[in-house]
N, C-alpha and C positions, 0 to 999 in steps of 0.2 A: 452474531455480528457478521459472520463471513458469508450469512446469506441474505443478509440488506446490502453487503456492498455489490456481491451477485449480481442481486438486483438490476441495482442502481447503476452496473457495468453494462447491464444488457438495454438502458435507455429507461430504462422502465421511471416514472414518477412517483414521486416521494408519497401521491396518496396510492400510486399501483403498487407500491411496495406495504403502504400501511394496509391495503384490504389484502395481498397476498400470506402477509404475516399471518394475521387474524384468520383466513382462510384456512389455514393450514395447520392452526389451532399455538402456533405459538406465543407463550407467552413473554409479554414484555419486561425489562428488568422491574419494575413493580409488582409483578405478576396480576397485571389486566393486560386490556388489550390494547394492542398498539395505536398510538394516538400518530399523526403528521407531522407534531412539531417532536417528537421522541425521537423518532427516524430522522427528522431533520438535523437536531443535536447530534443523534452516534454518526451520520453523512461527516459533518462539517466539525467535527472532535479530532482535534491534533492526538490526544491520547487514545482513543479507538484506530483513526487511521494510520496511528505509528505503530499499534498494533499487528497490524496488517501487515503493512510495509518492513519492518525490521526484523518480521521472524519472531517476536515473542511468544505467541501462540502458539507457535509451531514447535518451539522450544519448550513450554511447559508440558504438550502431550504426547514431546516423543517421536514427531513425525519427521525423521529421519532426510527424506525425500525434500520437504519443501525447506528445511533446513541449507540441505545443502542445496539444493536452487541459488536460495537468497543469499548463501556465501559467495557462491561462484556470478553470482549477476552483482554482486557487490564488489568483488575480485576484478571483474573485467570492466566496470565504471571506472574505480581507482587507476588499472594498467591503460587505459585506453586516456583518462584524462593528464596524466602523467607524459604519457606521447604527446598530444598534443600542446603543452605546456612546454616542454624542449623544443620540438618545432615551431612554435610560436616565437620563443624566445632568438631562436637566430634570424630573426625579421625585424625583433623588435630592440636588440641590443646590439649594433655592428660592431663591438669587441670581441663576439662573439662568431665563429668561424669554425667547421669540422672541414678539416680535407680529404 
C-alpha cells in the first residue's frame, strides 16, 4: 500500500502505477496482478488512506521513527489550531479583551 500511494505522490497515473506494480512482480491483494480499478479503490479508500495518515501501519511493525513523526505533526496541528481559535475569538466576541 505505501508504494501505490508513493506512486501516486510522485504524479504518476493510476494505469503508471498498475503497470509499475506488475513490473516489479508485486502481487495484488488477490494475489494476481494488478488491475486500474484495484489501485483506484486502495487510492480513494478512507480505510487504506487513514492507514497511512494516522500511523497504524507504523504502529503494527514497530516503526518507531514514523510513529513519532505522526505524534509530533499531530501535536503541533492541535497546539497551532488552538492558537488560532483564541485569536480568533478576541475579534470575534468583544466581551472578550486580554491587556
Amino acid at each position: 500500500m505505501v508504494r501505490i500511494f508513493s506512486l501516486a505522490e510522485s504524479d504518476e497515473s493510476v494505469l503508471g502505477i498498475t503497470r509499475a506494480l506488475n513490473a516489479e512482480g508485486v502481487a495484488s491483494p488477490m494475489g494476481k496482478q494488478w488491475s486500474k480499478t484495484v489501485v483506484h479503490k486502495i487510492l480513494n479508500n478512507e480505510a487504506s488512506t487513514g492507514t497511512l495518515v494516522w500511523g497504524v501501519a507504523a504502529i503494527q511493525t514497530l516503526d518507531y521513527r514514523v510513529v513519532q513523526a505522526v505524534v509530533l505533526f499531530k501535536a503541533s496541528i492541535f497546539i497551532v489550531s488552538n492558537l488560532v481559535v483564541d485569536i480568533l475569538y478576541t475579534y470575534l466576541d468583544p466581551r472578550i479583551r486580554y491587556n
